[in-house]
C-alpha positions in Angstrom: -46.9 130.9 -137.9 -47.1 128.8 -134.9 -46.9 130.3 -131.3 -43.4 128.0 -130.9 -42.2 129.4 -133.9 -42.7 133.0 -132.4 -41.1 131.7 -129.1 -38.0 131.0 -131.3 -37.6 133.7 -133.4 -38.3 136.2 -130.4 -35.3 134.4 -128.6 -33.2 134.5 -131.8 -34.1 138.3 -132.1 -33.3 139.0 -128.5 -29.6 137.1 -129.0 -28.8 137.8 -132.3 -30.3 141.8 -133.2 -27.6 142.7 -135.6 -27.6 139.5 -137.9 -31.4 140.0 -137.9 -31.3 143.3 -138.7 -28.7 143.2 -141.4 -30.9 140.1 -142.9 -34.1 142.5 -143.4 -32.1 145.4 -144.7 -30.3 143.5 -147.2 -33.5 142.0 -147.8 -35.5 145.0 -148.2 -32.4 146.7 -150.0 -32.4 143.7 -152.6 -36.6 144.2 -153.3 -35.7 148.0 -153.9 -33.1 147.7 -156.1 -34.6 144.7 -157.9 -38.1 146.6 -158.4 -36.5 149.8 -159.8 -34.2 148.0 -161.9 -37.2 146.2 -163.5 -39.4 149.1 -164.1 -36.3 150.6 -166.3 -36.3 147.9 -168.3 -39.3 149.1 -170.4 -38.3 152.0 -171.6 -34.7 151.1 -172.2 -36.2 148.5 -174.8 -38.5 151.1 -176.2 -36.0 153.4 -177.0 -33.8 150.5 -178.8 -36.7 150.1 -180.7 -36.7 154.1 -181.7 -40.1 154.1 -179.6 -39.0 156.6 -177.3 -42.3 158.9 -178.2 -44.6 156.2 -176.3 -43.3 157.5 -173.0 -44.6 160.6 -173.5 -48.1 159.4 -172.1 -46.8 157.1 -170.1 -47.8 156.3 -166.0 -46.6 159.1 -163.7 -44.5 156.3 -162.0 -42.2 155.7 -165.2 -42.4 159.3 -166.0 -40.9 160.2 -162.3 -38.1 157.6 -162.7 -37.0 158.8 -165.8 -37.0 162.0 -165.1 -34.2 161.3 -162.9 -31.9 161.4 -166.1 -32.7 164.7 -167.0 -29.3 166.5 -166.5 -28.3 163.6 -168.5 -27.6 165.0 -172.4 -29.6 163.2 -174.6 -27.3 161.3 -176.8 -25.8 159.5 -173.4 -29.2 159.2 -171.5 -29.9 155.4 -173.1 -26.2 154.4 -172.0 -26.8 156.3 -168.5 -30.2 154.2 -168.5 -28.5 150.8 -169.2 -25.7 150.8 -166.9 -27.9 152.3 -164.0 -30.3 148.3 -164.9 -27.0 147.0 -164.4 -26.0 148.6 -161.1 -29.1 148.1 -159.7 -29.3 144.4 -161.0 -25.5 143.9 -159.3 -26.6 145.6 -156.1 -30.2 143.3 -155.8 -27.8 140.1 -156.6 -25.4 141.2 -154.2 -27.6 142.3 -151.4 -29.3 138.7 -152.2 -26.2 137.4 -151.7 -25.2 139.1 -148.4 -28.5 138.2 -147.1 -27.7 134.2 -147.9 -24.5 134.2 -146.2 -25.8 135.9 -143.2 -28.9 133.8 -143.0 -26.8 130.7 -143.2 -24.2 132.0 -140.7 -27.5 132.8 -138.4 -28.6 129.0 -138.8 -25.4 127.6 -138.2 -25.1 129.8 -134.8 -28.2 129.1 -133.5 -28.1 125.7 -133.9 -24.5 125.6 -132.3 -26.1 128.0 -129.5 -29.4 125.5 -129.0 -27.2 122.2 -128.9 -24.7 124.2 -126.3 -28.5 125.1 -124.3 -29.5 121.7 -124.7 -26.0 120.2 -123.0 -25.8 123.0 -120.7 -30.0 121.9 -119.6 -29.0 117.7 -119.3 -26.3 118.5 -117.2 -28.1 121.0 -115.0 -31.6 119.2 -114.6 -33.1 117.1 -112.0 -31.8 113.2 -112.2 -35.8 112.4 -112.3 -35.9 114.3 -115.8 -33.9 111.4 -117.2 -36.1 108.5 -115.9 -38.7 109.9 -118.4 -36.8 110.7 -121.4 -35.4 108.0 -123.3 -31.3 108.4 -124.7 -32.5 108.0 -128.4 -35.0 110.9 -127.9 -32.3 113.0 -126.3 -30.3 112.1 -129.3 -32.5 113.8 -131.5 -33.6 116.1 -130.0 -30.5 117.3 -129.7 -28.9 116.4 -133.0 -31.5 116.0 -135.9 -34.7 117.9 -134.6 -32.6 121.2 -133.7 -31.3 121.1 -137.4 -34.2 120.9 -138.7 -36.5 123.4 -136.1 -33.2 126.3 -137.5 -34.5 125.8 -141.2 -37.5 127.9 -139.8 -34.7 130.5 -139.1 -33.4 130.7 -142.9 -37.4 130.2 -144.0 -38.6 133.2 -142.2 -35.6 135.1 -143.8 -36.1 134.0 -147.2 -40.0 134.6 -146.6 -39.2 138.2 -145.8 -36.9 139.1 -148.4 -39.1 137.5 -150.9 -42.4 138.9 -149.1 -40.4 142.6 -149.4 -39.8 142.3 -153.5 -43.3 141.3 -154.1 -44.6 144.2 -152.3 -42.2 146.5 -154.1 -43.6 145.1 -157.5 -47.2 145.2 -156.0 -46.3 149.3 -154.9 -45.3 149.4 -158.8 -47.6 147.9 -160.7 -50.7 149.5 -158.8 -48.3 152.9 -159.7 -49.1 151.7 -163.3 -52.8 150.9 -163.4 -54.8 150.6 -159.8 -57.8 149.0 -161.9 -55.7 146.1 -163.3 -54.2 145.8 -160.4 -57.5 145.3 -158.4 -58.0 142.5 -161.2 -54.9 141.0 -160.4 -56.0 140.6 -156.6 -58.6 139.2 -157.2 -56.9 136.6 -159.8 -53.3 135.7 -157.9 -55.3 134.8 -154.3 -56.7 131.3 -155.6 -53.1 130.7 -155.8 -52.8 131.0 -152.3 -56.0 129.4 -151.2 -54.5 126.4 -153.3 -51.0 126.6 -150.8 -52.7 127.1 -148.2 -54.0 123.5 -148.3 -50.5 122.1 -149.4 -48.9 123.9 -146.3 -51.4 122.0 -144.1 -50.6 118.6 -145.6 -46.5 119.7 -145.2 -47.3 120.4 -141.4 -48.7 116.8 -141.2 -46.1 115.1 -143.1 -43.5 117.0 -140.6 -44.6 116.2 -137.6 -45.3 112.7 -138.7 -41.4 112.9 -139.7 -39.9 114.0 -136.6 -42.3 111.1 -134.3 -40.9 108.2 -136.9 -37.0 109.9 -136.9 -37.6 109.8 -132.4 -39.0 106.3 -132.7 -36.2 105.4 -135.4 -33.4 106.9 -133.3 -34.6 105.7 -129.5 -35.0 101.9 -130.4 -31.5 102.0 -132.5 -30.1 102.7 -129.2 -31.9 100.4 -127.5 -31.2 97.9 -130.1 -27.3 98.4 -129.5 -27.4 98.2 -126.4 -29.3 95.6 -125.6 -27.6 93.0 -128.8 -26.9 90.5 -126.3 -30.4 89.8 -125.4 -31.5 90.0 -129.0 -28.7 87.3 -130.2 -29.6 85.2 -126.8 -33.4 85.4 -127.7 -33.0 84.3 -131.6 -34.3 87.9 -132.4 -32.5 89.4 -135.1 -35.0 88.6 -137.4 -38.0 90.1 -135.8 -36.1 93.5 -134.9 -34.5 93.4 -138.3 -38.0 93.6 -139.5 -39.1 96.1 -137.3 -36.6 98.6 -138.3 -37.5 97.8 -141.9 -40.5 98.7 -141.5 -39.8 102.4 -139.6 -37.0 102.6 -142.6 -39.9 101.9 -145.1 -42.4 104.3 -143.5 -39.8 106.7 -143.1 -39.3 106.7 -146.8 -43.2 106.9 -147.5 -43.7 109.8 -145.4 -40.5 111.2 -147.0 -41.9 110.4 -150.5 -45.3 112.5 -150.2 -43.9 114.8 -148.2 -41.3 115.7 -151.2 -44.2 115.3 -153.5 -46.6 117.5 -151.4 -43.8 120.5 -152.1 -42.9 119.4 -155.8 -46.4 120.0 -156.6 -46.6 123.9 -155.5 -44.1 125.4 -157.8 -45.9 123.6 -160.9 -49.3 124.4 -159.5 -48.4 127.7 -158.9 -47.0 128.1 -162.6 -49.8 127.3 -163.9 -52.2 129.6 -162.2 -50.0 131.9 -162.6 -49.2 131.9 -166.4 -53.5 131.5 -166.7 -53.7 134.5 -164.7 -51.3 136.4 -166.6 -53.8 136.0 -170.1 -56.4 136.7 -168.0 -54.6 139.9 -167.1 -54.0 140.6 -170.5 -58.0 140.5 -171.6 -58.4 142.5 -168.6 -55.9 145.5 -169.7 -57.1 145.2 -173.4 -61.1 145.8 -171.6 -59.8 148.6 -169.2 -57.4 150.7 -172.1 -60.0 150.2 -174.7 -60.3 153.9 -175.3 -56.6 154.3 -174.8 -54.7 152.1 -176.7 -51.7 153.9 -177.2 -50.9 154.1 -173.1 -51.9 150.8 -173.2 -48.6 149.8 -175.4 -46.5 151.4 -172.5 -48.3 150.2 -169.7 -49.1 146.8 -170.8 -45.8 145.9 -171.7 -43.9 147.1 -168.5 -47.1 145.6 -166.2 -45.9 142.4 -167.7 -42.4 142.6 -167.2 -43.0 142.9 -163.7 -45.3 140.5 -163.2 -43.2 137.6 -165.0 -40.2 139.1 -162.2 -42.3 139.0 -159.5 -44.0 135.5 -160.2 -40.2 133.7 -159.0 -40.5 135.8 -155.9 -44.4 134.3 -155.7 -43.1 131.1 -155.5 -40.0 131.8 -152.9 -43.0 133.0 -150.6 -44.7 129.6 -151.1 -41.5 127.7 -150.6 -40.6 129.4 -147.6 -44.2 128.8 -146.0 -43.7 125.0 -146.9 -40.4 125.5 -145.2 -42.0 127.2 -142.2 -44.8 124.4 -141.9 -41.9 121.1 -142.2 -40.1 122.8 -139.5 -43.2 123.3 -137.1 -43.1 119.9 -135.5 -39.4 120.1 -134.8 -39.7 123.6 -133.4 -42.6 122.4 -130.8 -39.9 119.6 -129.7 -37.0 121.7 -129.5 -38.9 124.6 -128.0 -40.1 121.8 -125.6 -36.9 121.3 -124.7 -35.3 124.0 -123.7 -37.9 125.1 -121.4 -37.0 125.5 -118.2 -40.7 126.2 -116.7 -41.8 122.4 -117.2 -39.0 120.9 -115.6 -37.4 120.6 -112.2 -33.8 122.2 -111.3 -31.5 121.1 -108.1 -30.9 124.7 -105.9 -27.4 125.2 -105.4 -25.7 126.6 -102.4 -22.8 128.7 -102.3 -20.4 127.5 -99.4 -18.0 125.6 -100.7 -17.2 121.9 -99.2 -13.7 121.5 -97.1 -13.8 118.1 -96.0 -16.1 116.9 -93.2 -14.4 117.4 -89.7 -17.3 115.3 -86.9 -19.9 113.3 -88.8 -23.1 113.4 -91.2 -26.2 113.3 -90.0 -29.4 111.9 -91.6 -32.2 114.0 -89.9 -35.7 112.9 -90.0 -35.5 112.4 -93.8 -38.6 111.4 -95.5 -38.9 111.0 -99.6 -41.0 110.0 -102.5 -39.9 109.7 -105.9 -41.9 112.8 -107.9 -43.5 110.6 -110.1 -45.0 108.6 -107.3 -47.0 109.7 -104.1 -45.6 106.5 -102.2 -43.4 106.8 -99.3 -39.7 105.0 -99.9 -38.3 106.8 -96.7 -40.2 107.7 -94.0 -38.2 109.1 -91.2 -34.6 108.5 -91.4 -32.6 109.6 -88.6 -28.6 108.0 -88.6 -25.5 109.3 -87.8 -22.4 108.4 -89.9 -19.5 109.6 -87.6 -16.0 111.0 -89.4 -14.0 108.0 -90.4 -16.7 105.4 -89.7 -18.7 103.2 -92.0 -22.6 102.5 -91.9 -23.9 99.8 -93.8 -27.5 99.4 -94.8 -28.9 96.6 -95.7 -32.7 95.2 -96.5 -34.8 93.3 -98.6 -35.1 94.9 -101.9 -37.3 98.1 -102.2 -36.3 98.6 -98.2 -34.4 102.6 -99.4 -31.4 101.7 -99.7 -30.1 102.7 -102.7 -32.2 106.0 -102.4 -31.2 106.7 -99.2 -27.5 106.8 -100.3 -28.7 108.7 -104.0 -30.0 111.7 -101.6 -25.9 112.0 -99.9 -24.1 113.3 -103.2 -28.0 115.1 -104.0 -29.0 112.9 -106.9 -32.4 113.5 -105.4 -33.8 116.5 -102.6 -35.4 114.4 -99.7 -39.2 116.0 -99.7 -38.8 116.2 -95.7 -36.0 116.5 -93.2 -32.4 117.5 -93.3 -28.3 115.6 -94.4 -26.5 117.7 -92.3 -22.9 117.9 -93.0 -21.3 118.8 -89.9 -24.3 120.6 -88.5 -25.1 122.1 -91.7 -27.4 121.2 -94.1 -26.2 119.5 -97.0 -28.4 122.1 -99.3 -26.3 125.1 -98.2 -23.3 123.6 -100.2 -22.2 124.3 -103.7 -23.1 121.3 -105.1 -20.1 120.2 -107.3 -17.5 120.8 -104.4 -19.5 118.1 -102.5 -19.8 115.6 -105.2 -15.7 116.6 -106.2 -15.4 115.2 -102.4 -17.3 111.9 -102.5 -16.5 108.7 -104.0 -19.3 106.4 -105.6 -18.4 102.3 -106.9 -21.5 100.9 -108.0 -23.2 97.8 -108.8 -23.3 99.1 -112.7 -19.3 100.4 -113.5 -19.6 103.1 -116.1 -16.6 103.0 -118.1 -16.0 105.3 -121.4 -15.2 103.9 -124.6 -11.6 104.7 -124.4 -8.5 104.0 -122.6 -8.0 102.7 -119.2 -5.6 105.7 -118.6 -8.3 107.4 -119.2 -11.2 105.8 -117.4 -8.9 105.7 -114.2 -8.0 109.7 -114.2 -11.5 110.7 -115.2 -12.1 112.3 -112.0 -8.6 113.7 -112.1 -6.7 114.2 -115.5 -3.8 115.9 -113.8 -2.5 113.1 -111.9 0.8 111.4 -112.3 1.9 108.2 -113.7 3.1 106.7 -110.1 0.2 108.2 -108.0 -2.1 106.3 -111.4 0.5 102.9 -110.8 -0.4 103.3 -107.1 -4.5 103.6 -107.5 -4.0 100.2 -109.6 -2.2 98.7 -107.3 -3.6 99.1 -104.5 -6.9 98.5 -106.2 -5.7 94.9 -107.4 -6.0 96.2 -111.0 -2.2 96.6 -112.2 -1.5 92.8 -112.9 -4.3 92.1 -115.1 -3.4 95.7 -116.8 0.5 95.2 -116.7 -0.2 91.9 -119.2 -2.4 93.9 -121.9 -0.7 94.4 -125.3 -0.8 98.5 -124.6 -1.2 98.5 -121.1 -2.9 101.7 -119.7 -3.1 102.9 -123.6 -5.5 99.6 -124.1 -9.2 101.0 -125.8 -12.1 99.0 -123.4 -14.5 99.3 -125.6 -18.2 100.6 -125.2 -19.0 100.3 -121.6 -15.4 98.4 -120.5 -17.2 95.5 -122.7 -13.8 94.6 -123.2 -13.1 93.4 -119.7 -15.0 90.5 -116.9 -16.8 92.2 -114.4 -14.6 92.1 -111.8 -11.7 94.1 -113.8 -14.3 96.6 -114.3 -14.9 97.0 -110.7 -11.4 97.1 -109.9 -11.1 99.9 -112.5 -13.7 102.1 -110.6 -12.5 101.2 -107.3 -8.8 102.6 -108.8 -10.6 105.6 -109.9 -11.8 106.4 -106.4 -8.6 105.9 -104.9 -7.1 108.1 -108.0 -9.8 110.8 -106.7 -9.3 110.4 -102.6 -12.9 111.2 -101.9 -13.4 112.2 -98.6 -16.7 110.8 -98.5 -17.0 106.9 -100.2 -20.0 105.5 -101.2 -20.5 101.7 -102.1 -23.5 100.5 -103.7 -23.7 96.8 -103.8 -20.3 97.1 -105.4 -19.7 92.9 -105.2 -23.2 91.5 -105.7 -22.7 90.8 -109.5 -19.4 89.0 -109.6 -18.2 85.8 -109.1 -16.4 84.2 -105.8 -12.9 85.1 -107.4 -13.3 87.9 -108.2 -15.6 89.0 -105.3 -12.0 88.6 -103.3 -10.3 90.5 -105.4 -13.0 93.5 -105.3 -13.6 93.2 -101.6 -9.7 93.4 -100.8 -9.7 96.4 -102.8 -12.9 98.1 -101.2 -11.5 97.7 -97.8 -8.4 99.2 -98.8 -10.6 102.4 -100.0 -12.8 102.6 -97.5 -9.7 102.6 -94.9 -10.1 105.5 -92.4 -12.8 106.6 -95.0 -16.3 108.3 -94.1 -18.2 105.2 -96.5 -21.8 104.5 -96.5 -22.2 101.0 -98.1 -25.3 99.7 -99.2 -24.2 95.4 -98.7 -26.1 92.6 -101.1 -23.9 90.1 -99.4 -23.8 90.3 -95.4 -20.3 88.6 -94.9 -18.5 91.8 -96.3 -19.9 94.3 -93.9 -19.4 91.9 -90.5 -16.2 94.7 -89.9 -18.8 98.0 -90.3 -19.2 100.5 -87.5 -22.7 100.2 -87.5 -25.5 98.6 -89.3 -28.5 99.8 -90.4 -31.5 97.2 -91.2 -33.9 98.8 -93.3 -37.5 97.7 -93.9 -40.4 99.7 -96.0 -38.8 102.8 -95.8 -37.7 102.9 -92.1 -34.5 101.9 -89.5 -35.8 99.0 -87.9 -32.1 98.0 -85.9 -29.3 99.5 -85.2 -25.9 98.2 -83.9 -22.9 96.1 -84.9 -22.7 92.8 -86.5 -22.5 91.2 -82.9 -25.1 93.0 -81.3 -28.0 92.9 -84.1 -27.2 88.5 -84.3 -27.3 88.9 -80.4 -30.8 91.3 -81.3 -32.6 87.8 -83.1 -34.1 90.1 -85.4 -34.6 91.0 -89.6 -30.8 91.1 -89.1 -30.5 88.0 -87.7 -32.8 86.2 -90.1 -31.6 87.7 -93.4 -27.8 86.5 -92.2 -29.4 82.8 -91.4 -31.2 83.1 -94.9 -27.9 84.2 -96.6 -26.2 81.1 -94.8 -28.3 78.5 -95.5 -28.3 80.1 -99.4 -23.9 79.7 -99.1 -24.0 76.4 -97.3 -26.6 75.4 -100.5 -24.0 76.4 -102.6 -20.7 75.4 -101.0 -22.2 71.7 -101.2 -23.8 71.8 -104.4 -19.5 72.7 -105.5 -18.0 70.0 -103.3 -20.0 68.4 -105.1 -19.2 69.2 -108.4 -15.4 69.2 -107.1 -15.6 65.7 -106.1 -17.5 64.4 -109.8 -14.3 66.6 -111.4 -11.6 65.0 -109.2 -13.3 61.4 -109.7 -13.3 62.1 -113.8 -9.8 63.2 -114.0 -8.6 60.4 -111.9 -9.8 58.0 -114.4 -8.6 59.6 -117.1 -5.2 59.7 -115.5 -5.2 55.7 -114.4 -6.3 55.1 -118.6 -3.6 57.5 -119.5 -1.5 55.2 -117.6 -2.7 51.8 -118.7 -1.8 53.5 -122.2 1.5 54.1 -121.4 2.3 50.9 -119.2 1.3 49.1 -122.1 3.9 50.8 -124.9 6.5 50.5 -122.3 6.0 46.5 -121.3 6.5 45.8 -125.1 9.5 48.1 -125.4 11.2 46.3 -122.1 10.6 43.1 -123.0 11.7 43.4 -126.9 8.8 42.4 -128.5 9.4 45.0 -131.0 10.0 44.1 -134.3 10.9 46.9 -136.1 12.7 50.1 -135.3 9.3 52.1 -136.3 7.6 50.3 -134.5 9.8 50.7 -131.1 9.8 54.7 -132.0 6.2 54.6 -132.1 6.0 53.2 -129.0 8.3 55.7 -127.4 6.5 58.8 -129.0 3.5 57.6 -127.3 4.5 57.0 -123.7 6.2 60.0 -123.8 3.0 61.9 -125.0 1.6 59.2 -122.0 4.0 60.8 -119.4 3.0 64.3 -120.5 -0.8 63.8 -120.3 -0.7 62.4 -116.8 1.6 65.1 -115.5 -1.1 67.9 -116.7 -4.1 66.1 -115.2 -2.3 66.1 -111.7 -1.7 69.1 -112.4 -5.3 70.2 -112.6 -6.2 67.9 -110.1 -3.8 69.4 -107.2 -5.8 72.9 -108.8 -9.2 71.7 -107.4 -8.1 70.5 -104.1 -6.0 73.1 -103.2 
């Protein structure tokens, strides 16, 4: 047994004593009654047969066991003998039994108690643990591989009940004869030498098993979730392949796996049966002086050995078991350590809302995979009510600068002081409860927008919700779904444009009331509509708001308190819109850049506007040529036929219609 097997069956012990305990002594109980039960079978038969005089000289271990019926008068002592076989053949089935059901009901809690371990370590570990792990290996670890690492659980139970009757039959059958039982040693180990090559090839085939089922189960997900760029690349045939092929190796693995086990009860068998005749020459060599104990020991030797052979080939099977679970015991043991990965400290004051400002002190920080710098030497204040905006090339620290204020990350040097006190001291959920994040990325659950909007506070009320959307610019988009706040978003919000996804977590924030608001680049990825839309509701939620905002496009932060140019890691201005243009610096230059980038564009849709306005005013003056036309000939009669004429006026009307839309849509684009 592997060290990570002993890991987990020392944890299960610790957790679980009783259910262990009850699983060996109905184990052991079972061997017991099974072995005595099976040593009374001889001379039950030999007194059917009226050979009751061949017990006489029997072994001192048949002679002691039937001596326990000597109060017994004689004319009931075969009937005494027969329903004690049966009693002790109930009990063994029924202890058998007991031991099943609390084996199973052992598996089926520990597996419950690992996945419940499992959650309770993803939502307590370092942020930087998930940058390393992908979600399909999670998956399975914590679904498929903690299945299978508990079979080890039911295979070291079945191992030891089945372990326990063979060495009851062993204790009884050297009891009979310890010189054909020394033959028999000597015979029944090939047997095992044979397994013990079959168990290695099962350990291969498993952990072979579990690394295609994590590779299987990690691109999946990665396959679904990234459809769109399959279907945009022309893909589906290449990854449908590709998954054919894990499918196909899957199944081969499976396949000899399956046959790797088949082949040891067969094998086993059949050594076993050719050992049995080879016992049988043995006994005839060792008794040849004594044939008559022979008759009685022979006979009852064999009976137990054929009984004890099934339990022979449990042991085997529950090795094999032992040996397919080995892989997925290494990953879930792997798992659940807590020595190999990184946990955030939590503090015990709780958070109360902040009362002067927060206060980035001397912070420096590298990502722990990394030795390189992102920060180095942080020092701003964001006063109570105020907003700083940070802004820089990309890779400058912004984002991570804002990821170490709700303690995604520890900063490796320096101090966020909250109020004078450091931000670690706090209990870490009452801070994050506080603060407010809208992101670049919206996550949105795959449920209802009722839903998505009171995540961060189910209890709230249907006009405080009506509010949030409102004010949010959410509810008129909302008001015109089928089911309104009962409408299903689909995975991610796919469901809904970007901007209505926004909106949605910019309503959730407001929902919340965070005291703290963080905004990360929360417009760059929509379009200029929309953009209006989001902006107008991220200055309504950052109104009178503590909000650090990380800005992608400078125009939405010209109203911040202070701004904060970031460049390798370090503050390199400081000031107000006004002052850091005044300044002539990176400021200054990335607002020029961003201007010359919008003039680009604004011209490049005049443009575009003009080409529209010139090809719908053409359309509309040979829309009206059309309809000039039908009505000249109607005016001046040259009609000849009543069809004709109410051709004529079915098309000018349609005319009339056609030019009124295209002024329509032409009034659109120079409004």
């Amino acid at each position: 047994m592997s060290s990570s097997s002993q890991q987990l069956l020392l944890r299960v012990a610790k957790k679980y004593p009783l259910r262990i305990g009850l699983s060996i002594l109905f184990g052991f109980s079972g061997a017991v009654f099974n072995g005595i039960g099976t040593t009374l079978i001889v001379p039950v038969l030999l007194s059917l047969i009226g050979q009751e005089a061949a017990l006489d000289g029997g072994p001192a271990l048949l002679r002691n066991l039937l001596g326990l019926f000597d109060g017994v008068p004689e004319q009931q002592r075969l009937v005494a003998m027969t329903a004690a076989i049966i009693l002790l053949i109930f009990l063994k089935s029924a202890t058998n039994y007991a031991t099943t059901l609390v084996a199973t009901t052992l598996a089926r809690r520990v597996t419950s108690d690992f996945q419940e371990q499992g959650l309770k370590l993803i939502m307590e570990v370092d942020v930087e643990y998930f940058s390393k792990m992908r979600v399909g290996d999670l998956m399975n670890r914590l679904g498929g591989e903690m299945n299978r690492a508990t079979l080890a659980i039911t295979g070291v139970v079945q191992l030891f009940t089945a372990a326990a009757t063979v060495l009851v039959f062993l204790v009884a059958l050297i009891s009979l004869s310890p010189q054909i039982s020394i033959a028999t040693t000597l015979i029944f180990p090939l047997s095992l030498l044979i397994n013990r090559g079959l168990l290695k090839n099962s350990k291969r085939f498993g952990k072979s098993l579990s690394l295609v089922n994590n590779r299987y189960s990690s691109g999946l997900v990665e396959l679904i979730g990234g459809m769109r760029l399959v279907r945009a690349t022309g893909n589906e045939g290449r990854e449908f392949e590709r998954f054919v092929n894990l499918i196909k190796e899957r199944e081969r693995i499976d396949f000899f796996s399956k046959a790797n086990t088949g082949v040891i009860g067969p094998l086993a068998e059949f050594i076993n049966i050719s050992a049995l005749f080879a016992i049988v020459f043995i006994s005839r060599m060792v008794f040849a002086n004594n044939l008559t104990e022979l008759a009685t020991v022979l006979p009852l030797y064999m009976v137990l050995i054929f009984r004890m052979l099934p339990y022979l080939g449990q042991v085997n099977a529950a090795r094999d078991n032992l040996a397919l679970s080995a892989s997925p015991v290494d990953v879930v043991n792997d798992m659940l350590r807590r020595d190999n990965k990184t946990f955030m400290g939590n503090g015990e004051k709780l958070y109360s809302g902040l009362k002067q400002e927060i206060h980035f002190k001397n912070l420096t920080f590298a990502y722990p995979t990394s030795q390189d710098l992102i920060l180095r030497g942080i020092d701003l204040t964001l006063p109570k009510g105020t907003t700083l905006a940070l802004v820089g090339s990309s890779g400058a620290g912004k984002s991570t600068l804002a990821d170490l204020l709700p303690r995604f990350y520890d900063p490796n040097g320096g101090q966020i002081l909250l109020d004078g006190e450091d931000l670690q001291a706090y209990n870490i959920q009452s801070v994050r409860r506080a603060m407010g994040i809208v992101s670049q990325e919206t996550f949105l659950f795959n449920n209802t927008i009722r839903y998505n909007i009171t995540y961060g506070r189910p209890e709230a009320t249907e006009a405080e919700i009506r509010s949030a959307l409102e004010r949010a610019n959410a509810w008129e988009f909302i008001a015109k779904m089928p089911e309104g706040l009962e409408t299903k978003i689909g995975d991610r919000g796919v469901m809904l444009s970007g901007g209505q996804r926004q909106r949605l977590s910019i309503a959730r924030a407001l929902l919340q009331d965070p005291d703290i608001l963080i905004l990360d680049e929360a417009t760059s990825a929509l379009d200029t509509m929309s953009e209006r839309l989001v902006q107008s509701a991220l200055d309504e939620l950052s109104r009178e708001r503590t909000t650090l905002v990380i800005a992608h496009r400078l125009s939405t932060i010209r109203n911040a308190h202070q701004i904060a140019v970031l460049d390798k890691g370090k503050v390199v201005e400081l000031g107000t819109h006004d002052q850091l243009l005044r300044q002539d610096g990176l400021y200054s230059q990335l607002c020029a850049m961003q201007f010359a980038q919008s003039h680009a564009e604004d011209k490049q849709k005049r443009i575009a506007e003009a080409v529209n306005v010139s090809q719908m005013s053409y359309a509309a003056r040979s829309t009206l040529n059309s309809m000039i036309g039908s009505l000249g000939l109607l005016a001046e009669d040259l009609v000849e036929t009543d069809e004709e004429r109410s051709e004529l006026s079915r098309e000018a009307y349609e005319s009339a219609i056609s030019v009124l839309k295209q002024l329509e849509s032409l009034e659109g684009h120079t409004s």
